[in-house]
C-alpha positions as CSV (number, residue, x, y, z in Angstrom):
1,X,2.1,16.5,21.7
2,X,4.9,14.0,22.6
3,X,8.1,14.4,20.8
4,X,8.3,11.6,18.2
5,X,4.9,12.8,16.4
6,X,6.0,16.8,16.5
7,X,9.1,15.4,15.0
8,X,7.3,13.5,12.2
9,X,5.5,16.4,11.4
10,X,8.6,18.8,11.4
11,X,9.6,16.6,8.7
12,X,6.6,16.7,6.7
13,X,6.2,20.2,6.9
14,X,10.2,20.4,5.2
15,X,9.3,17.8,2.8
16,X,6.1,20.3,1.7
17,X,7.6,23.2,1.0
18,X,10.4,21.2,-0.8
19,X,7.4,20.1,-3.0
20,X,6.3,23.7,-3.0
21,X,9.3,24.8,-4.5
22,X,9.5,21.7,-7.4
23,X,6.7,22.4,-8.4
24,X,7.4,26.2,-9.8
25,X,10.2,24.8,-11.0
26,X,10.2,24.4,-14.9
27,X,12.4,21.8,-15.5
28,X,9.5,19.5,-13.3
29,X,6.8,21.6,-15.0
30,X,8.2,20.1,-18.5
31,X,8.2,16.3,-16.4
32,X,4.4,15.4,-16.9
33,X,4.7,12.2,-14.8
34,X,7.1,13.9,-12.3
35,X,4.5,17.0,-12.0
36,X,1.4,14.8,-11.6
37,X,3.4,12.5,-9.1
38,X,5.0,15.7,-6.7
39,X,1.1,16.7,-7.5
40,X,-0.7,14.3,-5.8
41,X,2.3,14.6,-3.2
42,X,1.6,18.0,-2.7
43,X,-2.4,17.3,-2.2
44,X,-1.6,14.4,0.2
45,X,0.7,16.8,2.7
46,X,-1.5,19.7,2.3
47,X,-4.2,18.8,4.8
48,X,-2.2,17.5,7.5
49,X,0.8,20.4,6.8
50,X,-2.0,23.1,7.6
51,X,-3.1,21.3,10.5
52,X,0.2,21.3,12.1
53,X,1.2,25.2,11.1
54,X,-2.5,25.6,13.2
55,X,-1.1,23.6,16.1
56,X,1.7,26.0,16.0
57,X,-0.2,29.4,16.0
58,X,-2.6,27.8,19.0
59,X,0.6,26.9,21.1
60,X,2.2,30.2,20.9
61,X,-1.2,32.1,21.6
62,X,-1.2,29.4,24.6
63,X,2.1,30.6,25.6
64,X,1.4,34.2,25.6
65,X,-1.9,33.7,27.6
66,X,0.0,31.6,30.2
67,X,2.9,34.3,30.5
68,X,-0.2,36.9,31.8
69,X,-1.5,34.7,33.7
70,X,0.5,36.3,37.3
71,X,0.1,39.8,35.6
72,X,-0.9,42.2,38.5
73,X,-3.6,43.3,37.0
74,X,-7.1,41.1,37.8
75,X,-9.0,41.6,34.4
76,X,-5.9,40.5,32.0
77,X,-5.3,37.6,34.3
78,X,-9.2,37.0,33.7
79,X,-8.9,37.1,30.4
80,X,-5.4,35.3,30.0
81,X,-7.5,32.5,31.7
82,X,-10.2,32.5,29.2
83,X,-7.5,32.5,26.7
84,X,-5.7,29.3,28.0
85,X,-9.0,27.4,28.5
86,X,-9.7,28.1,24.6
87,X,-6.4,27.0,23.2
88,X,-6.0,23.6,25.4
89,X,-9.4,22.9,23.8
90,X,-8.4,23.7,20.5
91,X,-4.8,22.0,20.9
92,X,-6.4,18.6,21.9
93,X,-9.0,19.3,18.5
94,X,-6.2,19.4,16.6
95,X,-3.8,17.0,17.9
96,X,-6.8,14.4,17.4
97,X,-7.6,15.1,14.2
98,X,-3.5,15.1,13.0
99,X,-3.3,11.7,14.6
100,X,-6.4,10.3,11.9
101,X,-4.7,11.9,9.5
102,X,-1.7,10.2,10.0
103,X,-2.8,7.0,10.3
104,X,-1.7,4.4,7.3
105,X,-3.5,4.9,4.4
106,X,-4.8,2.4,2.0
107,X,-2.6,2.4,-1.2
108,X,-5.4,2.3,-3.5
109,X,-7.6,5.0,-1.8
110,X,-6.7,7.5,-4.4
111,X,-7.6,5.1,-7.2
112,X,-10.7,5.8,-9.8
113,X,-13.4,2.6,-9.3
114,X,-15.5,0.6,-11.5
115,X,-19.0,0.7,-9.7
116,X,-21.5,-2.4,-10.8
117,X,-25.6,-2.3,-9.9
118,X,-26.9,-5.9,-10.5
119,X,-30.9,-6.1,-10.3
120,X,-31.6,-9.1,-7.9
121,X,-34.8,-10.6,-6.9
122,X,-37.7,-8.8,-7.6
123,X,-38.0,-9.0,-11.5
124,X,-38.9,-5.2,-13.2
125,X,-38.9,-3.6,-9.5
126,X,-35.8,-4.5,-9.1
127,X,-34.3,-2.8,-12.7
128,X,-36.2,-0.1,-11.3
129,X,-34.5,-0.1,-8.0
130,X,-31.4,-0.6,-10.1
131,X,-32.1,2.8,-11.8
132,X,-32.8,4.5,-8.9
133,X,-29.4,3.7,-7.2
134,X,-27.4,4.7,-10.3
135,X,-28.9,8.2,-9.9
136,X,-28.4,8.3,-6.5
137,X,-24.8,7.4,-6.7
138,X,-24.1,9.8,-9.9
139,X,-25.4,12.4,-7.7
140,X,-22.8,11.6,-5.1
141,X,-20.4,11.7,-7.9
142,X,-21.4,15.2,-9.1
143,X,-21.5,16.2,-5.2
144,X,-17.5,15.0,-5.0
145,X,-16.8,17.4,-8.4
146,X,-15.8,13.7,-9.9
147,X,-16.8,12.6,-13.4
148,X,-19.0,8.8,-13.9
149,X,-19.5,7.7,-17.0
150,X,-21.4,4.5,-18.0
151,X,-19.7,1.8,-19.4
152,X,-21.7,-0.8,-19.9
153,X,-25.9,-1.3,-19.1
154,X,-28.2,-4.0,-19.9
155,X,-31.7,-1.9,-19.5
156,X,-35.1,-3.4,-19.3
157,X,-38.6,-2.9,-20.7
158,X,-39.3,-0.4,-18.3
159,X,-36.3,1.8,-17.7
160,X,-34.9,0.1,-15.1
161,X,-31.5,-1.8,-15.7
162,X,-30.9,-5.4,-14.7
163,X,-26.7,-4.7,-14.8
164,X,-24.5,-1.2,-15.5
165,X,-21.4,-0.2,-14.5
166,X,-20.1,2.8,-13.9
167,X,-16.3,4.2,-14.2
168,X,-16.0,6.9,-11.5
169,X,-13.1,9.4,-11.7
170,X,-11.8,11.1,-9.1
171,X,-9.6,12.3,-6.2
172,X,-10.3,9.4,-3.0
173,X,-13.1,7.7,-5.4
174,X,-11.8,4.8,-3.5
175,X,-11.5,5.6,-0.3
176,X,-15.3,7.1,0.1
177,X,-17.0,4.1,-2.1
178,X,-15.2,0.9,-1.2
179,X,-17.2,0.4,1.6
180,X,-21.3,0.2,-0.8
181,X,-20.1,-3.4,-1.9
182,X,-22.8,-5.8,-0.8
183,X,-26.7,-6.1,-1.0
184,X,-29.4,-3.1,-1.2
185,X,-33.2,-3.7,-0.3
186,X,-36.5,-1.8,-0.8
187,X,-39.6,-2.5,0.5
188,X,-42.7,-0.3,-1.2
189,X,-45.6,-0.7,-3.1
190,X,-43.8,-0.9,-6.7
191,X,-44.9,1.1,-10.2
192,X,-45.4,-2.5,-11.7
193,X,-48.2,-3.6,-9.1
194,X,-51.3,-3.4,-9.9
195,X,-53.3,-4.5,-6.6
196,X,-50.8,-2.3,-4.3
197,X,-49.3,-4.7,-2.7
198,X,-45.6,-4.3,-0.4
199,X,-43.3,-5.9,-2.5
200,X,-38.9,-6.3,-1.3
201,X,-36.8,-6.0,-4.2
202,X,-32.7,-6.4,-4.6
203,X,-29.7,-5.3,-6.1
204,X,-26.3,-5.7,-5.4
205,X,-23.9,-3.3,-5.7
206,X,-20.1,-3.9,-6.8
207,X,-16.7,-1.6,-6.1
208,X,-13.5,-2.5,-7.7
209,X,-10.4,0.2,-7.7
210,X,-9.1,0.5,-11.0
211,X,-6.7,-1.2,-12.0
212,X,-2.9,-0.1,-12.7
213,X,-2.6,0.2,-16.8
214,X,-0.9,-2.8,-18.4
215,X,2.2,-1.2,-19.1
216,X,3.0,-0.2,-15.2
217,X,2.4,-4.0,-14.9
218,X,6.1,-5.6,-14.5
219,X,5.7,-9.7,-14.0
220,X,8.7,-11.5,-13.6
221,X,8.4,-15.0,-16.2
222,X,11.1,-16.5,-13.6
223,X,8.8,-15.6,-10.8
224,X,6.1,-18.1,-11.9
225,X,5.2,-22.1,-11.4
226,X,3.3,-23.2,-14.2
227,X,1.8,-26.5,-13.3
228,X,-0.5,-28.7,-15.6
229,X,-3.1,-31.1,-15.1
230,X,-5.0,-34.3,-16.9
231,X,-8.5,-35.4,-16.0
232,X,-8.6,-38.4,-13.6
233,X,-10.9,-41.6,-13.5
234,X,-12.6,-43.6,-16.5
235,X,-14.1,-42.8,-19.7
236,X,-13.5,-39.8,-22.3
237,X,-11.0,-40.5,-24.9
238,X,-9.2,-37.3,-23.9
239,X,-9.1,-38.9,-20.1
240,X,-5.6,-39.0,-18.9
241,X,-4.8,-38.6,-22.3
242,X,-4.4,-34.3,-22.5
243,X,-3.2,-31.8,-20.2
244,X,-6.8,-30.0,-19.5
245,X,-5.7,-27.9,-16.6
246,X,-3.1,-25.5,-16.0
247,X,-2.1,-23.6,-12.7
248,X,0.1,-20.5,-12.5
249,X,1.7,-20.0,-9.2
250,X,3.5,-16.1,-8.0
251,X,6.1,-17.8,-5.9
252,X,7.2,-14.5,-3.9
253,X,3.3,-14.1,-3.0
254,X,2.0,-17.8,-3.5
């Protein structure tokens, strides 16, 4: 492991049991949105803090195989060997899987989502198709020990539904669903035909994180171009006559 990431990791590993320690403290206890913040820290360091402490124990076994390695006796060198080839193997393991977990994270990956099935082509095989891929994904959810709940469903004659959306809640909804956006097929003979005829139905599915609540919003007035427009060209008595357009510009962004 080159210096600069044991050094990073050093640092993380302080800055855990610093955590550790606020958050048996009671004045932080009593600080709901300090706890839930130095919370989520902790759960965020956990992972990768344990990985490292592993990388540790496998370096000094590695060490203490290496030292026996010119013992003068045969079978402990043999077995010092064994040793070494087990914890370079396990060394590279871990040092992989450190660097993913140290790789930039999307902000938003701990975020609860709004999940939307549309029925598409394929009339009442497609609601059907609909239906069938809000149970597989509330599965998933109860899999993941998160919570959906539906929010809003348009259902059809048959049980199917042609929209619903879903608010999923839960640690990394985000990060393990942003990725289903786009279009779902099927191709089967459907309850609805008669003749059994192959039929291809659609749905597309929808993932938005949630977004922050409207009081952790903080938009700067001065920070904004409002621009306004009139209709151009002949006829209309309103034509060129009222401002029917209006653009609002976020300079620092654009």
């Amino acid at each position: 492991m080159n210096s600069s990431l044991e050094t990073r990791l050093e640092a993380l590993a302080q800055r855990y049991d610093e955590v550790l320690a606020l958050l048996a403290d009671p004045a932080v206890i009593g600080d709901a949105e300090r706890f839930r913040k130095l919370s989520q820290e902790y759960a965020e360091l956990n992972d990768v803090v344990a990985l490292y402490r592993e990388y540790r124990r496998a370096a000094d076994e590695r060490r203490a195989a290496e030292a026996l390695l010119h013992d003068p006796d045969s079978e402990l060198r043999a077995m010092a060997a064994e040793e070494v080839a087990r914890t370079k193997a396990q060394l590279e393991r871990i040092e992989r899987e450190l660097e993913r977990h140290l790789l930039p994270k999307d902000p938003d990956d701990e975020r609860n989502v709004f999940l939307e099935i549309r029925a598409g082509t394929g009339g009442e095989e497609s609601a059907l198709f609909a239906a069938e891929l809000l149970r597989m994904y509330l599965r998933f959810v109860e899999r993941q020990r998160w919570s959906g709940e539906i929010v809003s469903a348009s259902e059809s004659d048959l049980g199917g539904y042609k929209e619903v959306i879903v608010r999923i809640v839960g640690e990394g909804a985000w990060s393990k669903l942003k990725f289903e956006s786009g279009g779902h097929r099927v191709q089967r003979v459907p309850e609805t035909e008669a003749q059994g005829r192959i039929h291809t139905s659609a749905c597309t599915v929808a993932v938005l994180p949630e977004a922050d609540a409207i009081n952790e919003v903080v938009l700067n007035p001065a920070e904004l171009r409002i621009d306004t427009f009139r209709a151009s060209g002949a006829g209309g008595q309103h034509v060129n006559k009222t401002e029917s357009a209006i653009r609002v510009t976020h300079l620092p962004t654009g």
